[in-house]
Every structure is written in structure tokens, then in C-alpha cells.
C-alpha positions in Angstrom: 43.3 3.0 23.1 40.8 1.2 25.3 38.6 4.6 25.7 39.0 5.3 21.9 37.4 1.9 20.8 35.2 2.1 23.9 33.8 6.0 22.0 33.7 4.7 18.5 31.2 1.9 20.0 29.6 4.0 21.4 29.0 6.6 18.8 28.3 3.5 16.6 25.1 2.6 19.4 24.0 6.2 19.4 24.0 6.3 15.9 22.0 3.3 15.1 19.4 4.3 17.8 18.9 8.0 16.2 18.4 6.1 12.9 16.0 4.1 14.4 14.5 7.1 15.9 14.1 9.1 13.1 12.6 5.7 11.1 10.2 5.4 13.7 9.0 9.3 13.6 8.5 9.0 10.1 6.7 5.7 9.7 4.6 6.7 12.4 3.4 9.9 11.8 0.1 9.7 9.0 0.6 12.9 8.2 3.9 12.5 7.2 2.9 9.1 5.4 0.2 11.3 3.3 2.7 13.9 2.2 4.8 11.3 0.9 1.8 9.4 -1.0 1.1 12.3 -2.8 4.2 13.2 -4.4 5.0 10.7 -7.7 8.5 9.4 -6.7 7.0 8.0 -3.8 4.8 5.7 -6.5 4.9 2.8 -8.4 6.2 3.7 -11.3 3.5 1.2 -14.0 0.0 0.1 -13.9 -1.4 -2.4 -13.6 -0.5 -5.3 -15.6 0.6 -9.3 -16.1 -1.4 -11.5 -14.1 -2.9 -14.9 -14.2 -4.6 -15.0 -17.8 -3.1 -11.5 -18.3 -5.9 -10.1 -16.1 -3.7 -7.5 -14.1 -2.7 -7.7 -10.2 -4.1 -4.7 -9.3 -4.8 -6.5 -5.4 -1.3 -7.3 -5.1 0.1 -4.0 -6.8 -1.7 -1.9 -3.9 -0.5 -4.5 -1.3 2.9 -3.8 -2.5 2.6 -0.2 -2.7 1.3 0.1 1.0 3.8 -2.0 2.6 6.8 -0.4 0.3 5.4 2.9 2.2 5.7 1.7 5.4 8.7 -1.1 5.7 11.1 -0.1 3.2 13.9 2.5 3.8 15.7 3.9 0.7 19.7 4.8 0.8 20.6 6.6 -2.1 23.8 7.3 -0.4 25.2 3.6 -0.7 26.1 2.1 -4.1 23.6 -0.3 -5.7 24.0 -3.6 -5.1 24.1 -6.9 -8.2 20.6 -7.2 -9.8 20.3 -10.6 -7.8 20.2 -8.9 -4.2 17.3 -6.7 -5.7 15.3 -9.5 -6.4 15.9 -10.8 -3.0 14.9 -7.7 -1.5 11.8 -7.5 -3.6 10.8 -11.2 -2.5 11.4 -10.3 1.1 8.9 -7.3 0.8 5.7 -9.7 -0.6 6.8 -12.4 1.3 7.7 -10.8 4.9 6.3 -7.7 7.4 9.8 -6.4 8.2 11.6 -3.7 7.4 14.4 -3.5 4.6 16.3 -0.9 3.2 17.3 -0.4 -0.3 21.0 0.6 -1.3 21.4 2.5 -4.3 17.7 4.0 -4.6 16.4 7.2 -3.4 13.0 6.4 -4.2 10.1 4.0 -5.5 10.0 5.2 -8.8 13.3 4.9 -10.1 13.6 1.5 -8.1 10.3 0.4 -9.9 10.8 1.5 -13.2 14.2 -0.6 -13.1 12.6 -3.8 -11.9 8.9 -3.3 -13.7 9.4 -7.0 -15.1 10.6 -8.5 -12.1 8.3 -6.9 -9.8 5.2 -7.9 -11.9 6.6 -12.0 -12.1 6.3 -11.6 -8.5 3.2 -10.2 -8.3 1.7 -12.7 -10.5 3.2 -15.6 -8.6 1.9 -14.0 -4.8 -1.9 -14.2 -6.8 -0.9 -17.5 -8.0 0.0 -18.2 -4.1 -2.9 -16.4 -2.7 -4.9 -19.0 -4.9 -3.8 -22.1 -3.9 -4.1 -20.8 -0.3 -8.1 -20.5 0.1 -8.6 -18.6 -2.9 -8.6 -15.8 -1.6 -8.0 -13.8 -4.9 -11.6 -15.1 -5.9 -13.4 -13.6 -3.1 -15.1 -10.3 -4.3 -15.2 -11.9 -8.2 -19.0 -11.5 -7.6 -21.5 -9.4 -5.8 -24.3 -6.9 -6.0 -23.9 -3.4 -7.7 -26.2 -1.8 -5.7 -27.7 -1.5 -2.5 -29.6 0.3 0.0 -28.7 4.2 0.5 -28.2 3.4 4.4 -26.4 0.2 4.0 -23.7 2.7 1.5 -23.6 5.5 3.8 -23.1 3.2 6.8 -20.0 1.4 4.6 -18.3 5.1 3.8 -18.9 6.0 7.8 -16.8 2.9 9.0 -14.1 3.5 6.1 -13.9 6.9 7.3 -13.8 6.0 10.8 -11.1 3.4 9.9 -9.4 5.7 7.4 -9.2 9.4 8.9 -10.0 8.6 12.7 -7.6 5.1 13.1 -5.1 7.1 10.6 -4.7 3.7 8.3 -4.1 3.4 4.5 -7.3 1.3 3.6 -6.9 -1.0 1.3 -10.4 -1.8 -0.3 -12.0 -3.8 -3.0 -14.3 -2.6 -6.2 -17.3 -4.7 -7.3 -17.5 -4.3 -10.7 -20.3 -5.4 -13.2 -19.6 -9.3 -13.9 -17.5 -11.2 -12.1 -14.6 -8.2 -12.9 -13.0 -6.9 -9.3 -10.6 -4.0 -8.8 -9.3 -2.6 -5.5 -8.0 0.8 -4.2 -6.0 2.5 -1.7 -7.8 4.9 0.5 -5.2 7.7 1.6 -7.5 10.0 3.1 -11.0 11.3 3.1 -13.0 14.5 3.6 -16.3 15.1 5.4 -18.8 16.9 3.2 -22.2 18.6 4.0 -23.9 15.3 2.3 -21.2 12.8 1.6 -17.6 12.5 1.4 -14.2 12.8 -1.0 -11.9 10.3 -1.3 -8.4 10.9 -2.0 -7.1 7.2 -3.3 -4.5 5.2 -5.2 -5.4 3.7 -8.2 -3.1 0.9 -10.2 -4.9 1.7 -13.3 -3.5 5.4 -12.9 -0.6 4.6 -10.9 1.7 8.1 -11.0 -0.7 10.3 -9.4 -3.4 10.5 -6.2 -7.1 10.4 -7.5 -10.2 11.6 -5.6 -13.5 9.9 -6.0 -16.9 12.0 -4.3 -19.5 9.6 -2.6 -23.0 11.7 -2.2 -25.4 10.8 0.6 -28.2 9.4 -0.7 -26.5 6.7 -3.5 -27.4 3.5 -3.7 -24.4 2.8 -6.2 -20.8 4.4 -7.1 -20.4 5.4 -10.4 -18.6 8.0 -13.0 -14.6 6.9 -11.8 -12.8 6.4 -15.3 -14.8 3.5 -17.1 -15.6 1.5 -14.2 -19.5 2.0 -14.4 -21.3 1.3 -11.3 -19.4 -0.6 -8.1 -19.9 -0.7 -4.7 -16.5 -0.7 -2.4 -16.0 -2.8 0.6 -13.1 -3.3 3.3 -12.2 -6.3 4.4 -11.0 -7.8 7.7 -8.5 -9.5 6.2 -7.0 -6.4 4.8 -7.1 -4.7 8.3 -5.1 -7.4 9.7 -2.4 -6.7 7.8 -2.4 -3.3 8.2 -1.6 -3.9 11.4 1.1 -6.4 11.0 2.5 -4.0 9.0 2.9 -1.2 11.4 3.6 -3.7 14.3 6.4 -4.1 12.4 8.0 -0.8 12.5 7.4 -0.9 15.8 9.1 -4.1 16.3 12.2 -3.0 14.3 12.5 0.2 16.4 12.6 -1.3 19.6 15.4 -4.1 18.8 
């Protein structure tokens, strides 16, 4: 009897550390993390919308979107759980790097579509947050269109050094005319003869990869939907917690 429970404990150990295993190889590989970016379940299901003064959360949307990519673990296997324990897991995601799984979903899509409202509350609420904490939502509200073609190229070099090199999901901000702001998230990019394509997420368009083409020489972006011109920057902020977010996968695969 002792050998028996002794096995099923041990079974139990092996099986938790293959899980973790497997979690691991999949959060870790960027190519596995681009695959699943580009197919639609893996998205959020609705644009951009709600806000403070209805004026969208587009920031917070890609936030969300990136670290759902990384941290969360969908069981479609296991029943769903009471709409309450939903919301708790969604306020866990904004609020915490850690990993959670998700009972009852197999993807981001159906999970999204079926908590639009409640996901958007939140989102509003973590700008409202991000406001009373620095104002950090402000920052990018104004700036220069254009600039030097140099200065451009020299900002698409370092995203694509940060992007394709480091193998990160940039998340970057738009400077649009006015004090009007917008952001993206940089999948991936390719290396032209003079310039570059980037392959992005955009919560404007929210069900389907995008691709934008920088040309050498511009001084200004311009011709993506009805944005006119912008310029696109990364910040460090946003860099630090990209990589809170994948020490965190690490951390959970090594309890």
C-alpha cells in the first residue's frame, strides 16, 4: 500500500514537472510565440474601445494582449468556473506578472468575446491607475511628427535590434497629429534592400496581424489606415516589463 501511494506521488511530481516543461518550451520559444500571434483565436476578440472620456485604451489593450500571450495557460479540458472567478483571474492578469491558467477556455477569443465588458471596465480603471501614478498615460500625448531621416532610421535599427535580434514583442507608442496617441505591438520585422516591414498588432483592427513598410530615407510614417503622419517610439518603460514578464515564466517553471 505504502509503494502504491509512494507511485501515485510520484507520477503526480513527474507529471507537474512535464507540464511545466512543456509551458516553459512554449513560452520560450519566439518562434512558437509568432505562430500563435498570427492565427485569430490567439487575439483579442474587440477593438479598441471605453476609456476615460470614451477615448479608447488602446495602451492597456496591447499590454493585455502581450502578457495574455505569455502568462496565461488555457484548459479547455476542465469545466468553466462561476463568472466571479473570471473576473478574478482577469484582475490578476493587469494587476500581477504570474502565470494563470484559465479553466473552461481554449483560447483568447472565445474567453474575450465572453468578458468584452468586463475586460474593458478593467482596462479603463488600470488607465485611470496608470494616471494617478505619474501620469504615465499622458506621456506621448505630444510630440513632433517628423524628424530627421537619420534620427528615423536609427529608431527602426534599434526596434529591430530589440524586436528580431532580442526576440521580444515590442510594445511601442504612435505620435499622432495633436495631442492624439496610439500604440502597437511589434511581432516581427523584415530587413529590406532600403528599409524595413513590420508585421504588428493593432487594437483598432484587432482580429488580424497588420504590416506597416518603413522606407529608408523618411523623415515621417504615414499611409497606415487614417492615422496620417506619426513617428513611433519604444520606451524603456515598456522594455522593463517585457522582461518581468518573461522572468516570470521562468520563475514559474523552476518552483
Amino acid at each position: 500500500m505504502k509503494l502504491l501511494i509512494a507511485l501515485f506521488f510520484c507520477s503526480l511530481v513527474t507529471n507537474a514537472s512535464t507540464h511545466k516543461k512543456n509551458f516553459f518550451l512554449k513560452k520560450t520559444n519566439h518562434k512558437t510565440i509568432l505562430e500563435e500571434l498570427s492565427l485569430k483565436k490567439n487575439l483579442i476578440s474587440f477593438r479598441n474601445a471605453a476609456g476615460l472620456f470614451n477615448g479608447g485604451v488602446c495602451w492597456w489593450h496591447n499590454r493585455l494582449q502581450r502578457k495574455i500571450q505569455y502568462l496565461v495557460e488555457f484548459n479547455s479540458n476542465s469545466p468553466k468556473l462561476d463568472e466571479k472567478d473570471y473576473h478574478k483571474i482577469i484582475r490578476k492578469i493587469i494587476k500581477d506578472n504570474d502565470v494563470v491558467k484559465i479553466d473552461g477556455y481554449s483560447n483568447l477569443q472565445d474567453f474575450s468575446a465572453d468578458f468584452k465588458d468586463y475586460i474593458l471596465k478593467r482596462l479603463t480603471l488600470w488607465q485611470v491607475k496608470d494616471g494617478t501614478l505619474g501620469f504615465s498615460w499622458i506621456r506621448g500625448l505630444r510630440g513632433k511628427l517628423k524628424t530627421s531621416p537619420d534620427k528615423l532610421k536609427k529608431s527602426m535599427d534599434e526596434l529591430f535590434q530589440y524586436t528580431v535580434n532580442e526576440k521580444n514583442i515590442s510594445y511601442v507608442k504612435l505620435q499622432l497629429k495633436g495631442i492624439e496617441a496610439h500604440s502597437w505591438l511589434v511581432t516581427s520585422m523584415n530587413k529590406l534592400d532600403s528599409g524595413y516591414n513590420l508585421h504588428l498588432l493593432d487594437s483598432n483592427s484587432p482580429n488580424k496581424p497588420l504590416t506597416y513598410r518603413y522606407q529608408s530615407g523618411d523623415t515621417t510614417l504615414s499611409g497606415f489606415r487614417k492615422y496620417g503622419n506619426f513617428l513611433i517610439y519604444l520606451e524603456k518603460k515598456e522594455k522593463k516589463e517585457m522582461r518581468k514578464i518573461k522572468k516570470a515564466v521562468k520563475t514559474f517553471c523552476e518552483l
